[in-house]
N, C-alpha and C positions, 0 to 999 in steps of 0.2 A: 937606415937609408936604402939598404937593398931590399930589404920589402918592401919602398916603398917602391918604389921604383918597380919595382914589378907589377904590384899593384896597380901601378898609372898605366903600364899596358896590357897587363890582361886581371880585370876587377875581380874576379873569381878566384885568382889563382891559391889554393889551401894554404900550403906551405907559407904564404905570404901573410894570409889573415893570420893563419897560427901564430908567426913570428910577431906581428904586430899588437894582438891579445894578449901576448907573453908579455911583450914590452911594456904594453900599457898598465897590466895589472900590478907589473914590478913597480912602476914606477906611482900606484896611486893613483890610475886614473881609472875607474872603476866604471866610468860612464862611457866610455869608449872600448873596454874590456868588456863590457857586457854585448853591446852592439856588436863590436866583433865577433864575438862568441855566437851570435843568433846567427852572422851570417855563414860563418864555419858548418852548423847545423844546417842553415839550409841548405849549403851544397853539397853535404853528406845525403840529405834527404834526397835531392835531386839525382844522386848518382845510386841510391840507394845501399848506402854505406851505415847503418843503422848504430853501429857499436860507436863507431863517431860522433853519430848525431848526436846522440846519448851523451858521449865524451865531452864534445861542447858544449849543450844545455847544462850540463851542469857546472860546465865552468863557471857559463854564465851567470848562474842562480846563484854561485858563489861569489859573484863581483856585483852583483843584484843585491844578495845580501852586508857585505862589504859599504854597501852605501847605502845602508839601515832602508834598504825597500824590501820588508820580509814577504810581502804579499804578492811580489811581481818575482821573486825566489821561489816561493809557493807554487804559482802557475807554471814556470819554464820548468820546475823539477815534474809536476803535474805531468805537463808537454812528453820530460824524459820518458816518465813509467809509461806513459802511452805509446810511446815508440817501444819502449821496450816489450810489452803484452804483446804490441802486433809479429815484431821479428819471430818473438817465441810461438805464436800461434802457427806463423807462417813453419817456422824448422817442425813443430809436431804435425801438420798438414803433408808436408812434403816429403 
């Protein structure tokens, strides 16, 4: 109730998707746990929080997988390693 409710006014807000992914995955709903999970990542992306983004794509790939879609699991972990290559290029650059 209280994530949602935050949710309804500010749509980004992390801690609330998080809370709401949590919920959804507990309870079996896999298809809204994954969605959530993409949005979590992208506003990691957006703020440039990489270990995060990372953190949610693969929750999501896990609740991806969860609903026998191995191939859209496949891509979002794809996604992950790709986020993850860039951070580590970026720390050996810098």
């Amino acid at each position: 109730e209280l994530a949602s409710a935050a949710l309804a006014r500010w749509p980004e807000f992390a801690p609330a998707l998080h809370a709401k992914a949590i919920a959804a995955s507990e309870s079996g709903r896999h298809d809204v746990a994954a969605m959530l999970w993409r949005r979590v990542a992208d506003e990691a992306a957006a703020h440039g929080h990489s270990t995060e983004e990372v953190a949610a794509l693969t929750a999501s790939a896990e609740a991806e997988l969860a609903m026998g879609r191995p191939s859209a699991a496949l891509a979002t972990l794809e996604r992950a390693a790709g986020v993850r290559r860039h951070h580590r290029a970026d720390e050996v650059l810098s």
